[in-house]
N, C-alpha and C positions, 0 to 999 in steps of 0.2 A: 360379393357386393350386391348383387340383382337380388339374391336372397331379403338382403336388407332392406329392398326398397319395395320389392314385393310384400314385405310384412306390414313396411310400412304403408304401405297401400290398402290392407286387407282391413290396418286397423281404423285407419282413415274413412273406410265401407263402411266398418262396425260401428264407429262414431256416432257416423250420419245414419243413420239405421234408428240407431236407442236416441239420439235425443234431438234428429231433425224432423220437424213435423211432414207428414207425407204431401201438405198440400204446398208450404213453400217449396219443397225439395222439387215438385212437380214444376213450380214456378221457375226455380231457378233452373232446371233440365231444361224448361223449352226455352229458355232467355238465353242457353250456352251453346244449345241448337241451331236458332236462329242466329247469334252473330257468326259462328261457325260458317254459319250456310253464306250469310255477307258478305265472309272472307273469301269464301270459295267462290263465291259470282263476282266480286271485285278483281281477280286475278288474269284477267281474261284480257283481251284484247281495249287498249280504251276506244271509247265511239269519240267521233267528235260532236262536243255538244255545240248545241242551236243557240242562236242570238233569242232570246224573248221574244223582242221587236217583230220578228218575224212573222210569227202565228198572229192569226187572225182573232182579234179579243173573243173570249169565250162569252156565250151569253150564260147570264145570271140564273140563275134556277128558283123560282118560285118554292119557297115550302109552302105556300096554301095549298098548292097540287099533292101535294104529300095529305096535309090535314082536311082535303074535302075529300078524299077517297073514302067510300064506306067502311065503317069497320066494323064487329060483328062485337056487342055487347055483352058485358057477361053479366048473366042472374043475381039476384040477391044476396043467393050464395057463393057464386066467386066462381062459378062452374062456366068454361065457357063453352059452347055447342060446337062437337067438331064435326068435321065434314063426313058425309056418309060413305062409308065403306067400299071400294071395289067390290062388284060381280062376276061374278065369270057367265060369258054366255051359253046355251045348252050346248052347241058343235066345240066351243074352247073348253067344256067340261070334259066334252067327247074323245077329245085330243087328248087333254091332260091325261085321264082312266088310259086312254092307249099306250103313253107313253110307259107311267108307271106300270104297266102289265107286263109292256116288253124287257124292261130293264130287268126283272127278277129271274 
């Protein structure tokens, strides 16, 4: 009997293989993942939950603060200027050549 379900397993792989496209299949793996992971963090001890009332009213958040932050334009052509590269300094060059010499 394991045999049978083992095949039927295999062909059920096959299936989904030829005729599920790879991006829902990807969709649906992490949507079986994540409720999986829910079940397993639900399982636990329960907390005792808090009255609302309690906390202290959260203050509001401006999105102007969001939309007055500068932000960085992009050209004409769609290209946007990205930030300049890491350096290494001459003694962190120094180090680096040392290390890879030793390792060989």
């Amino acid at each position: 009997m394991k045999w049978l379900l083992a095949l039927l397993v295999a062909g059920a792989i096959a299936w989904a293989v030829a005729f599920v496209p790879p991006r829902t299949a990807a969709k649906a793996a992490a949507r079986a993942l994540r409720s999986g992971w829910d079940f397993i963090a639900s399982l636990g001890p329960q907390r005792p939950r808090r009255d609302p009332a309690q906390h202290p009213p959260s203050r509001q958040l401006s999105h102007k603060s969001q939309a007055s932050t500068p932000q960085r334009r992009a050209s004409r052509e769609g290209i946007v200027p990205q930030p300049p590269k890491e350096t290494l300094r001459p003694n962190d060059r120094a180090a680096l050549d040392s290390l890879v010499a030793n390792s060989k």
